[in-house]
Chimera marker file (.cmm) of the C-alpha trace (Angstrom):
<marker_set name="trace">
<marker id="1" x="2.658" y="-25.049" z="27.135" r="1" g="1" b="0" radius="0.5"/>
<marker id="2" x="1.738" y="-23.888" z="23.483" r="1" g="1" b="0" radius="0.5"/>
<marker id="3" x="3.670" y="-25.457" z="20.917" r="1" g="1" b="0" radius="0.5"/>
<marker id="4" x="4.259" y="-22.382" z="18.381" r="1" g="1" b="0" radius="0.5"/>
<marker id="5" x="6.909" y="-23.758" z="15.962" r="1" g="1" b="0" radius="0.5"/>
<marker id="6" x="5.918" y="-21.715" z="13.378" r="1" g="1" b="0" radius="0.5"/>
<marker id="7" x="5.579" y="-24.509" z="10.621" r="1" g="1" b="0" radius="0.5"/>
<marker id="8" x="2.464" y="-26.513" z="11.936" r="1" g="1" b="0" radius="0.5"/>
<marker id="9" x="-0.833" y="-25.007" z="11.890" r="1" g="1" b="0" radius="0.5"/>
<marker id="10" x="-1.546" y="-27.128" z="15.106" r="1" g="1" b="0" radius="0.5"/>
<marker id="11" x="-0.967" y="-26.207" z="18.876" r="1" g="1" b="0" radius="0.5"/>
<marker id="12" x="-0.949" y="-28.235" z="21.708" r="1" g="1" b="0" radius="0.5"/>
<marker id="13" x="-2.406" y="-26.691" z="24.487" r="1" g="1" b="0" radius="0.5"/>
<marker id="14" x="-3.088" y="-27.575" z="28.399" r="1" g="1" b="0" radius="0.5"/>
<marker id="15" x="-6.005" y="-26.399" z="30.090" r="1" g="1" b="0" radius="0.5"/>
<marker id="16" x="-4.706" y="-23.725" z="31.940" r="1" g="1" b="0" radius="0.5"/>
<marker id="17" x="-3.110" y="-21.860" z="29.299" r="1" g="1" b="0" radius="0.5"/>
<marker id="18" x="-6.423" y="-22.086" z="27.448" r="1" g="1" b="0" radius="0.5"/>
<marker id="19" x="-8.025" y="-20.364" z="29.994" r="1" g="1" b="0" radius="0.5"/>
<marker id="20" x="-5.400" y="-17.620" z="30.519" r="1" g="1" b="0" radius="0.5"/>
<marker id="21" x="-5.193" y="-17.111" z="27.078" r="1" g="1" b="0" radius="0.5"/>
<marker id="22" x="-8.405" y="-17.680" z="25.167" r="1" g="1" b="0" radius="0.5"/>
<marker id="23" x="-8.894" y="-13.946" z="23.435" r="1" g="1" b="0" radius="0.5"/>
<marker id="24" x="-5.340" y="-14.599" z="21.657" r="1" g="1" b="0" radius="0.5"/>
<marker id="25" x="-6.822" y="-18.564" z="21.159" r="1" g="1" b="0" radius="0.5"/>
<marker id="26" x="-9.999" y="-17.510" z="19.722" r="1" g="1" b="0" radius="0.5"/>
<marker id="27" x="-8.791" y="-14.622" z="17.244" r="1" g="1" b="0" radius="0.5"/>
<marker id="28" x="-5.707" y="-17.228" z="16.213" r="1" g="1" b="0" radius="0.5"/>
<marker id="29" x="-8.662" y="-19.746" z="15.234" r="1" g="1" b="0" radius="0.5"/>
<marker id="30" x="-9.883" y="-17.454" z="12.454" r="1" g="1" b="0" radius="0.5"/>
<marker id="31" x="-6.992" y="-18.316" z="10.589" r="1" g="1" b="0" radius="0.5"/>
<marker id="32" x="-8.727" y="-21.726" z="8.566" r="1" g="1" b="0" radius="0.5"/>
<marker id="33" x="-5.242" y="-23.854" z="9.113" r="1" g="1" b="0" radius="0.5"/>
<marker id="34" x="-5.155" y="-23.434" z="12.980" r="1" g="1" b="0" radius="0.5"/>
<marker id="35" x="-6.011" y="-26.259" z="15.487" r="1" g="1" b="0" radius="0.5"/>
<marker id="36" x="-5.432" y="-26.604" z="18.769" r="1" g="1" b="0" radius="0.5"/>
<marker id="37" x="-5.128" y="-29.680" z="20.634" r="1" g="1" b="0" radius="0.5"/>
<marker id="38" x="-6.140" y="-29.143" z="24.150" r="1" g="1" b="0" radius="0.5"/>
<marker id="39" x="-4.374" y="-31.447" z="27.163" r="1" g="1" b="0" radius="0.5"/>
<marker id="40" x="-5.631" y="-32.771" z="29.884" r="1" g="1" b="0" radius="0.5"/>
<marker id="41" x="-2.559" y="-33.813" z="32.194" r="1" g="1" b="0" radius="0.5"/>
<marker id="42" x="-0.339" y="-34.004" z="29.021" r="1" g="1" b="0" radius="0.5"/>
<marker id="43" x="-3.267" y="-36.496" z="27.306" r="1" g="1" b="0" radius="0.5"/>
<marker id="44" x="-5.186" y="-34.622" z="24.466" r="1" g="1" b="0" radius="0.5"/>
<marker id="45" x="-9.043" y="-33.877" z="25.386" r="1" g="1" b="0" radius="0.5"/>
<marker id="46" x="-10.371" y="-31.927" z="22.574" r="1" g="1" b="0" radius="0.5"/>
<marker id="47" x="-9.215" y="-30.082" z="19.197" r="1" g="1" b="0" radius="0.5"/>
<marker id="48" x="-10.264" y="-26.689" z="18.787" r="1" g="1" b="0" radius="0.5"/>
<marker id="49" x="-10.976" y="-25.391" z="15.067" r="1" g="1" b="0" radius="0.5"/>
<marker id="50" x="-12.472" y="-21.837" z="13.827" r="1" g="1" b="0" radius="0.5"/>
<marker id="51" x="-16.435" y="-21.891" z="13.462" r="1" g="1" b="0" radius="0.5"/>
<marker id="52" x="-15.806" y="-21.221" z="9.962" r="1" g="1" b="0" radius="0.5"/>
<marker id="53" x="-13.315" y="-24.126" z="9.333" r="1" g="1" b="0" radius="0.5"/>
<marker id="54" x="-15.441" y="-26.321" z="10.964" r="1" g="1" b="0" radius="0.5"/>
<marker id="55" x="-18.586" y="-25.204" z="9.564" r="1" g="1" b="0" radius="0.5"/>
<marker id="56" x="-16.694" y="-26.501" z="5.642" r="1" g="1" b="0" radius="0.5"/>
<marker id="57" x="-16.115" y="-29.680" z="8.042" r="1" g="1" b="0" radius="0.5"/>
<marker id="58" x="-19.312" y="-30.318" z="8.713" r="1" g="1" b="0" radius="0.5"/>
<marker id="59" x="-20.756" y="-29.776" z="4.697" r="1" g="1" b="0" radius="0.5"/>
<marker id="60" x="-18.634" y="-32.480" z="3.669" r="1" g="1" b="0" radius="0.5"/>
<marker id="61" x="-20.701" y="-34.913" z="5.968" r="1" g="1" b="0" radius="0.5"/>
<marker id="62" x="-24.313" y="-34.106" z="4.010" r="1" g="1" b="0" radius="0.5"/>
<marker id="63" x="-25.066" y="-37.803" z="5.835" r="1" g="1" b="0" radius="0.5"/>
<marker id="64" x="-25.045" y="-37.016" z="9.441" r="1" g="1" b="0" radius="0.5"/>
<marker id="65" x="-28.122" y="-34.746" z="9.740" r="1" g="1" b="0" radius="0.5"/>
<marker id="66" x="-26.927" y="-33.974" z="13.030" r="1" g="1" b="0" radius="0.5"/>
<marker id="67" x="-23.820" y="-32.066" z="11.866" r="1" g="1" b="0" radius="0.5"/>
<marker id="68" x="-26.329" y="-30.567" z="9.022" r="1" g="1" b="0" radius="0.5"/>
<marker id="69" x="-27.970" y="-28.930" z="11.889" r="1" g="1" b="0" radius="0.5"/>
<marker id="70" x="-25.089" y="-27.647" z="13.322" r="1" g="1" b="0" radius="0.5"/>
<marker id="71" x="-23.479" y="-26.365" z="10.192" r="1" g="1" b="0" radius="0.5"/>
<marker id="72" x="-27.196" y="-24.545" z="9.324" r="1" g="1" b="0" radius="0.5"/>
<marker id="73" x="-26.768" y="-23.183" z="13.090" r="1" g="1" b="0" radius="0.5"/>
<marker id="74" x="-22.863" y="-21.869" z="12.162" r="1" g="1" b="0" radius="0.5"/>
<marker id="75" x="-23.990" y="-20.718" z="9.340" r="1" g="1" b="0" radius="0.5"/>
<marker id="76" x="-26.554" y="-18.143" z="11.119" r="1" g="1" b="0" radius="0.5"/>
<marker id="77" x="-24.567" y="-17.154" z="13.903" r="1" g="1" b="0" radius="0.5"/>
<marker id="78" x="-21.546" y="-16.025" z="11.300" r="1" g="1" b="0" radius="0.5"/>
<marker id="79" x="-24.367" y="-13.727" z="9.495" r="1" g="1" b="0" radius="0.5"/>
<marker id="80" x="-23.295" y="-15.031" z="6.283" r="1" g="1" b="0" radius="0.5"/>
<marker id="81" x="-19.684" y="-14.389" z="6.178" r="1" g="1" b="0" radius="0.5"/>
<marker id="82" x="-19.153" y="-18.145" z="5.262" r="1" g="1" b="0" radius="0.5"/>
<marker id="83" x="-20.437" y="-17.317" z="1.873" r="1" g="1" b="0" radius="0.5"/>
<marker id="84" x="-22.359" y="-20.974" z="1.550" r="1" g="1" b="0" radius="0.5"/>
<marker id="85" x="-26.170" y="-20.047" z="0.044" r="1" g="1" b="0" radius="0.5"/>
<marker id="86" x="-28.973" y="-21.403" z="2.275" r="1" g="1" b="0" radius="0.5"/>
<marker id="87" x="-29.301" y="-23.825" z="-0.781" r="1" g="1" b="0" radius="0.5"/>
<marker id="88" x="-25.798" y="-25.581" z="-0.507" r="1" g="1" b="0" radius="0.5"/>
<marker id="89" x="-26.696" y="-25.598" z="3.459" r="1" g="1" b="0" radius="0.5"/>
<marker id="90" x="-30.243" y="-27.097" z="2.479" r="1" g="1" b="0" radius="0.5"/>
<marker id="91" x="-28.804" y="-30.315" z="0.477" r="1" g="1" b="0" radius="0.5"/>
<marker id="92" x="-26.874" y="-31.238" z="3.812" r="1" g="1" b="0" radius="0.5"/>
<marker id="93" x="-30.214" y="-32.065" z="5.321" r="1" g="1" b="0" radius="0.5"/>
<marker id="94" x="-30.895" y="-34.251" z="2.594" r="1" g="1" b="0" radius="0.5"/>
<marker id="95" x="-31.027" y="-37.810" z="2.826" r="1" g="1" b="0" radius="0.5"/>
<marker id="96" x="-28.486" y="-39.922" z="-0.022" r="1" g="1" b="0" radius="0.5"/>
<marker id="97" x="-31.190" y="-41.974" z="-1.040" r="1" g="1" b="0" radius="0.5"/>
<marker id="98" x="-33.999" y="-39.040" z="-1.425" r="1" g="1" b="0" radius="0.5"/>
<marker id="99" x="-31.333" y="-37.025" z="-3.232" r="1" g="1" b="0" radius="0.5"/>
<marker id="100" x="-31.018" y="-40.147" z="-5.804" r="1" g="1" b="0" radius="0.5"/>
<marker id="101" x="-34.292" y="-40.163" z="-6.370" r="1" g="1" b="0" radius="0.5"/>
<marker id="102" x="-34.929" y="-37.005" z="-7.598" r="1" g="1" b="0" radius="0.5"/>
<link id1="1" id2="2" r="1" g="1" b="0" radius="0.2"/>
<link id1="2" id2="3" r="1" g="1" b="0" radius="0.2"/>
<link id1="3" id2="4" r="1" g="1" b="0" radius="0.2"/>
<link id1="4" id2="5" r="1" g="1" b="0" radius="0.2"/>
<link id1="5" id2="6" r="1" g="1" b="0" radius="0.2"/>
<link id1="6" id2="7" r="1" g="1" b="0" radius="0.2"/>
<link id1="7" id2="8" r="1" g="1" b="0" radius="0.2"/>
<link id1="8" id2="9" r="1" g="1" b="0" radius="0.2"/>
<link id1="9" id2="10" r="1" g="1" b="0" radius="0.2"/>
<link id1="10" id2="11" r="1" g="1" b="0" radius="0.2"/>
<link id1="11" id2="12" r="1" g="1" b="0" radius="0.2"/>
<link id1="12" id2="13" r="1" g="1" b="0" radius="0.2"/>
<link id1="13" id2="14" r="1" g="1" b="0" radius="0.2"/>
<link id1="14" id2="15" r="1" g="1" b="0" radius="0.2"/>
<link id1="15" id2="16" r="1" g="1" b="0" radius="0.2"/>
<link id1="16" id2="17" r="1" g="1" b="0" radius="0.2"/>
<link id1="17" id2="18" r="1" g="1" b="0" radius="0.2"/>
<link id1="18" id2="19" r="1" g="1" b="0" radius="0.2"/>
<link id1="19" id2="20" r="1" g="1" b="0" radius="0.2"/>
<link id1="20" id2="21" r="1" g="1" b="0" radius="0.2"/>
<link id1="21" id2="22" r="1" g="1" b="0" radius="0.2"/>
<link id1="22" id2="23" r="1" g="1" b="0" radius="0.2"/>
<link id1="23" id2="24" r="1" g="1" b="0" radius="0.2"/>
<link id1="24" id2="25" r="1" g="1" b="0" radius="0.2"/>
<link id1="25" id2="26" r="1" g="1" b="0" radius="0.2"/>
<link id1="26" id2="27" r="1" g="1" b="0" radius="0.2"/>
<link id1="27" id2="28" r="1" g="1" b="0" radius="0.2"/>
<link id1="28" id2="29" r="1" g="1" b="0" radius="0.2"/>
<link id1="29" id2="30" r="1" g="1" b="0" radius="0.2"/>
<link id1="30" id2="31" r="1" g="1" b="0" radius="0.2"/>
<link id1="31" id2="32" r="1" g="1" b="0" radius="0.2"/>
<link id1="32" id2="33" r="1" g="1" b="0" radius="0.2"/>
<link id1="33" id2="34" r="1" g="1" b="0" radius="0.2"/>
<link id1="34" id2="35" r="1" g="1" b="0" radius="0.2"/>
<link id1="35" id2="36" r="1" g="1" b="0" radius="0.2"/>
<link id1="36" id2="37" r="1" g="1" b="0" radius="0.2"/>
<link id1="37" id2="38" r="1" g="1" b="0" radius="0.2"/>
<link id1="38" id2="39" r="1" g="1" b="0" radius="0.2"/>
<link id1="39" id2="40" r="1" g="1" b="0" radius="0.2"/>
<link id1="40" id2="41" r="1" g="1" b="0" radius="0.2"/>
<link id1="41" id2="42" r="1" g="1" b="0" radius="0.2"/>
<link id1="42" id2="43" r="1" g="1" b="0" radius="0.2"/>
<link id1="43" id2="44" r="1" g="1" b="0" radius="0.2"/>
<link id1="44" id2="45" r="1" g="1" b="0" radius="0.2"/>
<link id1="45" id2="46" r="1" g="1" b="0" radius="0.2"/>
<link id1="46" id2="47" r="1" g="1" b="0" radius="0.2"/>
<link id1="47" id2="48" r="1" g="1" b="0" radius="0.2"/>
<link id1="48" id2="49" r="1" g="1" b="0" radius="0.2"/>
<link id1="49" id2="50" r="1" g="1" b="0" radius="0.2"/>
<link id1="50" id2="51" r="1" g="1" b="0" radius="0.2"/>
<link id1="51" id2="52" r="1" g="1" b="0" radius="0.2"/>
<link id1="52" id2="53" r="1" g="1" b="0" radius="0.2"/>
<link id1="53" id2="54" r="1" g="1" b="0" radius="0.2"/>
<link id1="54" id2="55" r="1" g="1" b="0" radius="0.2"/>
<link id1="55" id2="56" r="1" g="1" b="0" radius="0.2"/>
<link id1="56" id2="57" r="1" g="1" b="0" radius="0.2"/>
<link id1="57" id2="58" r="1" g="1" b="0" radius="0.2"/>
<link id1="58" id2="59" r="1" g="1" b="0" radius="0.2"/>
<link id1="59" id2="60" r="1" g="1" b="0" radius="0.2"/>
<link id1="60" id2="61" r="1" g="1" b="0" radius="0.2"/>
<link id1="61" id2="62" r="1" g="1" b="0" radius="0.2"/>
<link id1="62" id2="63" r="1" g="1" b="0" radius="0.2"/>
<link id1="63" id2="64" r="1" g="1" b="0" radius="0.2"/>
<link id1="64" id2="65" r="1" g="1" b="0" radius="0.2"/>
<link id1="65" id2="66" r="1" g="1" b="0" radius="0.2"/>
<link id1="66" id2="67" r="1" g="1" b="0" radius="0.2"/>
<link id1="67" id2="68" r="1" g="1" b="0" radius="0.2"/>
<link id1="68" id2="69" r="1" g="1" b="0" radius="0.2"/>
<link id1="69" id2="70" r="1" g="1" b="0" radius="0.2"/>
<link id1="70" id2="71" r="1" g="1" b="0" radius="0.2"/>
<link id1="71" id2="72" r="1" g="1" b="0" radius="0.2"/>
<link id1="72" id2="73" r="1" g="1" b="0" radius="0.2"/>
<link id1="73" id2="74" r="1" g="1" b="0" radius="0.2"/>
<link id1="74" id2="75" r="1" g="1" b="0" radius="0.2"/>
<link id1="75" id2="76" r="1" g="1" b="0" radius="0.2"/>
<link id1="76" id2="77" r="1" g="1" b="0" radius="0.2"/>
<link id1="77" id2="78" r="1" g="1" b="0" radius="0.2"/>
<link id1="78" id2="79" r="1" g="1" b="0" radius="0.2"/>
<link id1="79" id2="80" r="1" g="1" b="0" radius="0.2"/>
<link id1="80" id2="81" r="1" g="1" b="0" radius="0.2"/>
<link id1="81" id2="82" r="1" g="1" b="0" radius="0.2"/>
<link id1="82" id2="83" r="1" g="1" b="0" radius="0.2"/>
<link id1="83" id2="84" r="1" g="1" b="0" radius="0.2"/>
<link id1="84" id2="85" r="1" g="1" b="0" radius="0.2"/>
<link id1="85" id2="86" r="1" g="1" b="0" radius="0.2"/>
<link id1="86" id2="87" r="1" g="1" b="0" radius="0.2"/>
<link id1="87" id2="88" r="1" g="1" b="0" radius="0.2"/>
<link id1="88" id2="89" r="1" g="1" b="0" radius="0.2"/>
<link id1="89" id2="90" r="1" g="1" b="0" radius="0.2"/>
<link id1="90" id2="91" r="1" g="1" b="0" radius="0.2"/>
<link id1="91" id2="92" r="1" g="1" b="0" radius="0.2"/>
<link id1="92" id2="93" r="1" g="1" b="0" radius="0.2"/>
<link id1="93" id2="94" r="1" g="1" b="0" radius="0.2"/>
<link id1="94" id2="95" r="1" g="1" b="0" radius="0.2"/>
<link id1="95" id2="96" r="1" g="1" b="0" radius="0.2"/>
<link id1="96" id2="97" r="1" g="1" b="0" radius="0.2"/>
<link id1="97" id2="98" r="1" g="1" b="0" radius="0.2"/>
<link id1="98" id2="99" r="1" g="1" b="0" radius="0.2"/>
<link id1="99" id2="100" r="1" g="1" b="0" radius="0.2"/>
<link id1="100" id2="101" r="1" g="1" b="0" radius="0.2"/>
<link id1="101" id2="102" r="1" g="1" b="0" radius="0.2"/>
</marker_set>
């Protein structure tokens, strides 16, 4: 069952309603202040955000090169829309230290 109270921004969500409903899920997500929380059995599994969203996520941890390469990845597949240069993408790949000593 989808909790749809109208204030929060987050749903909770079991697997099978994801499934049944996941155009509705997926267009919802393009809206920056939606989550999801999907259940397992009632215990939460996952939390679903918009590529976008997460892609501003992921730029705020410049450390983890791993979720550099995913934002750079996001970044692609949305064509651009997320308005972030190839620059501002390009520092997230940098190391702390490196970026010091420059």
């Amino acid at each position: 069952m989808t909790d749809h109270n109208g204030h929060s921004p987050v749903r909770i969500i079991g697997s099978r309603e994801l499934h049944q409903g996941l155009p509705g899920i997926l267009e919802e997500l393009k809206k920056g202040e939606v989550r999801y929380v999907l259940t397992v059995h009632g215990k939460p599994r996952a939390v679903l955000v918009g590529a976008e969203s997460y892609l501003k996520m992921t730029l705020d941890r410049h450390d983890d090169p791993t979720e550099a390469l995913v934002g750079l990845q996001l970044s692609a597949l949305l064509g651009g829309e997320s308005g972030l240069s190839l620059e501002v993408l390009g520092k997230a790949f940098e190391h702390p230290k490196r970026a010091e000593e420059t």
